[in-house]
C-alpha positions in Angstrom: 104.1 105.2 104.3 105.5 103.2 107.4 104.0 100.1 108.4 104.3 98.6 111.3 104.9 94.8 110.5 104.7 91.7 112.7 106.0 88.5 111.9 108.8 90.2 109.9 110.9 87.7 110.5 108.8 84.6 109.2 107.7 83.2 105.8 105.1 85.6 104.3 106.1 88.3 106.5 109.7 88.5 105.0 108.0 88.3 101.5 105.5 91.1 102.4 108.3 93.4 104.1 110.3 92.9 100.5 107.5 93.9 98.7 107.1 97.5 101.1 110.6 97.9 100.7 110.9 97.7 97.0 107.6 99.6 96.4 109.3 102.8 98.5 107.6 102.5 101.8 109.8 102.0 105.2 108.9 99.3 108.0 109.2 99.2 111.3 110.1 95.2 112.0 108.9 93.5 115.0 111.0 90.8 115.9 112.8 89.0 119.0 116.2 88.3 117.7 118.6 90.2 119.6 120.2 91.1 116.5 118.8 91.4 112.8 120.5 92.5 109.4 120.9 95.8 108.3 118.3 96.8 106.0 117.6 100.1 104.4 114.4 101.5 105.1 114.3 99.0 107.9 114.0 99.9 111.7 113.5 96.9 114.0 111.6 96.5 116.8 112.5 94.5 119.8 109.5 92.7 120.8 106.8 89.8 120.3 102.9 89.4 120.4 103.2 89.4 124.6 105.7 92.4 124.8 103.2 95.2 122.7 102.7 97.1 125.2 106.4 98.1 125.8 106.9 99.1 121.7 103.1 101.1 121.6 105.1 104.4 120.7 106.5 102.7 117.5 103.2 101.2 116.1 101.4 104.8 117.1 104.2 106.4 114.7 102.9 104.1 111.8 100.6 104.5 109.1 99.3 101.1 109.2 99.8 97.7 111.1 100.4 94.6 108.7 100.1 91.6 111.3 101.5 88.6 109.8 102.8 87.0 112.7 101.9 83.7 114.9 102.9 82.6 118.2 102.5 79.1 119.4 102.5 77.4 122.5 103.2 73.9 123.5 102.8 73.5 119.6 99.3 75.0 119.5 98.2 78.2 118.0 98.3 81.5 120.7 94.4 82.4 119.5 94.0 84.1 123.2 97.6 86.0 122.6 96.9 87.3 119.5 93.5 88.6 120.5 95.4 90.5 123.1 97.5 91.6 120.4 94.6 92.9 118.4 93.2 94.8 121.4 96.5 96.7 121.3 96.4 97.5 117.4 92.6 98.5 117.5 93.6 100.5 120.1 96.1 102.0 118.0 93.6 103.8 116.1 95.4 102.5 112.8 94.6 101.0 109.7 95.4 97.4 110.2 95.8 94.9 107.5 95.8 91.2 109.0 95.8 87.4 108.2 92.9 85.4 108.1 92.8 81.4 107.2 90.5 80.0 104.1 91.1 76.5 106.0 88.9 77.6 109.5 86.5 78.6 106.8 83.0 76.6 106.2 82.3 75.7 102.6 79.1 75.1 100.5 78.7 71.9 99.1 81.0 72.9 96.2 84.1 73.7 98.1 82.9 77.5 97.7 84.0 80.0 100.5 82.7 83.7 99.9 84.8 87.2 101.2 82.5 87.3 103.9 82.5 87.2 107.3 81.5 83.8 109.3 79.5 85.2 111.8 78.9 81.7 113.6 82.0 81.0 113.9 83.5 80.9 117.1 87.4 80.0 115.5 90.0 83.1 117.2 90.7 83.8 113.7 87.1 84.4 112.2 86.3 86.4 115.5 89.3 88.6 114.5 87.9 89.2 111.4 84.7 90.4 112.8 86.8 93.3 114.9 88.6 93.9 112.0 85.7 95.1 110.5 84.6 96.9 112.7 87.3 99.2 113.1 86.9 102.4 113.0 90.1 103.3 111.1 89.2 100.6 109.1 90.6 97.0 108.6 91.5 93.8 106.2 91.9 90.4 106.5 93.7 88.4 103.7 92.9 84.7 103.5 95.9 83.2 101.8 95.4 79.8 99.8 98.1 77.5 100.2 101.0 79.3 99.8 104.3 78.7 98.1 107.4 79.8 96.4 110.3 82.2 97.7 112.0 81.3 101.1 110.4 79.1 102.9 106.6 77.3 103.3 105.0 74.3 103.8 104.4 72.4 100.5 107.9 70.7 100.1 108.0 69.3 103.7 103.9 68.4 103.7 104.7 66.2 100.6 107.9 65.3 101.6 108.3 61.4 100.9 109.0 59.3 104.1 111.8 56.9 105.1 110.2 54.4 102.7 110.5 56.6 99.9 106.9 57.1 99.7 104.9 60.7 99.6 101.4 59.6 101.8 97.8 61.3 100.8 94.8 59.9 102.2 91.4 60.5 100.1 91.1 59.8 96.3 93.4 62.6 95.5 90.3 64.5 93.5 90.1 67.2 95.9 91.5 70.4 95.1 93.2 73.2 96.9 93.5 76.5 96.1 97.3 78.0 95.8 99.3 81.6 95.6 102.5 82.1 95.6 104.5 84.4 98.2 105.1 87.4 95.9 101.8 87.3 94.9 100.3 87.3 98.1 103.1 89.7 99.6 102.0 92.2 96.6 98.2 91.8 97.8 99.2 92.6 101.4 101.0 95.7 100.1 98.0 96.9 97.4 95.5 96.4 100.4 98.0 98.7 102.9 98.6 101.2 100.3 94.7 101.5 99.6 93.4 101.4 103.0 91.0 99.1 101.4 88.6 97.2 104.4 87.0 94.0 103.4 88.4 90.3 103.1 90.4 89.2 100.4 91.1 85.9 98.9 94.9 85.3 98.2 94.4 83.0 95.4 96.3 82.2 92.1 92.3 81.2 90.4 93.6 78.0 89.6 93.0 74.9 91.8 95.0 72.0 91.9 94.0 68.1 92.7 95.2 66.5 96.0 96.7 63.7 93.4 98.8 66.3 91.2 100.2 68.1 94.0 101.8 64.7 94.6 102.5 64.2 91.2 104.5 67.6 91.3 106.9 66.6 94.7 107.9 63.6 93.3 108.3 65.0 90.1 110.8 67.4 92.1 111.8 66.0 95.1 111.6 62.1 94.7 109.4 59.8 96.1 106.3 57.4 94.8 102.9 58.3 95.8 100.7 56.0 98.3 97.5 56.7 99.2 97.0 56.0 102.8 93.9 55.5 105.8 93.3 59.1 106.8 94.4 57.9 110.0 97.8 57.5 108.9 98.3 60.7 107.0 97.3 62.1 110.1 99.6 60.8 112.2 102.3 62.2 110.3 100.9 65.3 108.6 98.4 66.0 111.0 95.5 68.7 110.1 96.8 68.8 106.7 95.9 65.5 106.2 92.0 66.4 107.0 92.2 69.4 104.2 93.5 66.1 101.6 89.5 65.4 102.5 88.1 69.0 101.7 87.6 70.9 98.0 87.9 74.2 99.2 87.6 77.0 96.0 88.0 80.6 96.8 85.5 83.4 95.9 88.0 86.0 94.5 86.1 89.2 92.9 87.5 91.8 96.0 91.4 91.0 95.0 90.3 92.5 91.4 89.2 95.8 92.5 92.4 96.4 93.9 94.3 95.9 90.7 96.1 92.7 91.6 96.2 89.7 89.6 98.7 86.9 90.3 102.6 86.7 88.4 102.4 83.3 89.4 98.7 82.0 88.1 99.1 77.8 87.6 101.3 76.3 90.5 102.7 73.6 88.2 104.2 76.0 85.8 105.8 77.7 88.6 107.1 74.4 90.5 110.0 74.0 89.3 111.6 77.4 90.1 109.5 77.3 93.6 111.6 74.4 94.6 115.1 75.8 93.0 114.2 78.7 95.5 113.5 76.3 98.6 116.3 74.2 98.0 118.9 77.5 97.9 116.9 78.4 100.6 117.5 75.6 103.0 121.5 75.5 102.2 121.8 79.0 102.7 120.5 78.2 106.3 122.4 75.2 106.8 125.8 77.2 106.1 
């Protein structure tokens, strides 16, 4: 199949047009650079979320649309530009396979989120849910967990330690977050495309891990001494992660296992230490 891919460029987007590549399929690559490297099976698409309109004959040539990209503006989320985005793909009259957020999510007292849709929400990405499934050519969104490993991500800088040598966490450090790693979650993304399989499905490895030993793990790897901290102050520097440190949020994962798809990468502390060879030979080859 051809997909049509946004976000091709960008962490899990990269990860997820590897995995089409490698599993036969061919993409057509959104992205704004003016030039991109030669890729077999790859054809790129000048364009962004705003500038759709101008590449519709490529995504009506596609088998399915795999939207994995996000603008921002003035540092903010584009919620009201990727809506206008989604007009265009449901327009499209394609399958269309898309990225939701655990983290805009409410919980049960337990930290438990279900594959269902939050129908009270009024969060851009919940409503895109909704009109996901309601597609007529049917649609999916994936909710990853946090997500690590490969190129890129957000773990090694969120618990990067500070000019003082310290890694700040506010909360008692019991609460647990759910994690997947990029292959894993790039290989759901791809099992969900090949399957035209609507719903929403949990990108999660079935393990939890503690606030504390997340910590425990980025010193372990990258230096530092743990401090907890007034939320405040975690805030100020780690912004709305630093509200999730307050939040238990556990993942109810049955839809992942009808598709086949089980995690490579199932305890994050196992897989740490290669996940941070991986960054690290990441971030020099971009520096060179």
């Amino acid at each position: 199949m051809n997909v049509f891919l946004t976000g091709a460029t960008g962490y899990v987007g990269r990860h997820c047009m590897s995995e089409l590549l490698e599993a036969g399929h061919t993409v057509s690559a959104l992205s704004r650079r003016d030039s991109n490297p030669v890729i077999k099976g790859v054809t790129w698409v000048k364009g962004s979320l705003s500038t759709l309109k101008d590449v519709q004959a490529d995504i009506t040539a596609a088998d399915v649309i795999m939207h994995c990209a996000m603008e921002y503006i003035n540092g903010s989320e584009a919620g009201d530009l990727d809506a206008a985005a989604m007009d265009i793909f449901l327009e499209s009259g394609k399958f269309i396979v898309s990225t939701g957020n655990l983290y805009t999510c409410s919980s049960d007292q337990n930290g438990l989120i279900d594959e269902a849709l939050l129908s009270e929400s009024d969060n851009w990405r919940n409503v895109a849910e909704k009109r996901l499934l309601e597609n007529s050519a049917g649609g999916a969104s994936i909710r990853p967990s946090f997500v690590y490993g490969g190129t890129g991500g957000y773990f090694w800088l969120v618990f990067q330690s500070n000019d003082a040598g310290k890694v700040q966490y506010c909360g008692d450090g019991n609460n647990t977050w759910p994690m997947v790693h990029v292959s894993d979650l790039a290989r759901l993304y791809r099992l969900v495309a090949e399957q035209r399989a609507s719903g929403i499905y949990h990108g999660w490895d079935g393990h939890n891990i503690s606030v504390a030993d997340m910590v425990g793990v980025a010193c372990e790897h990258q230096g530092g001494t743990p401090e907890m901290v007034e939320h405040s102050v975690a805030h100020q520097r780690l912004g709305s992660f630093a509200n999730h440190m307050l939040r238990t949020i556990t993942p109810v994962s049955g839809n992942t296992a009808e598709l086949g798809w089980s995690p490579e990468y199932p305890r994050f502390k196992e897989a740490a230490a290669k996940a941070y060879k991986d960054y690290t030979a990441h971030q020099k080859a971009s520096a060179a």
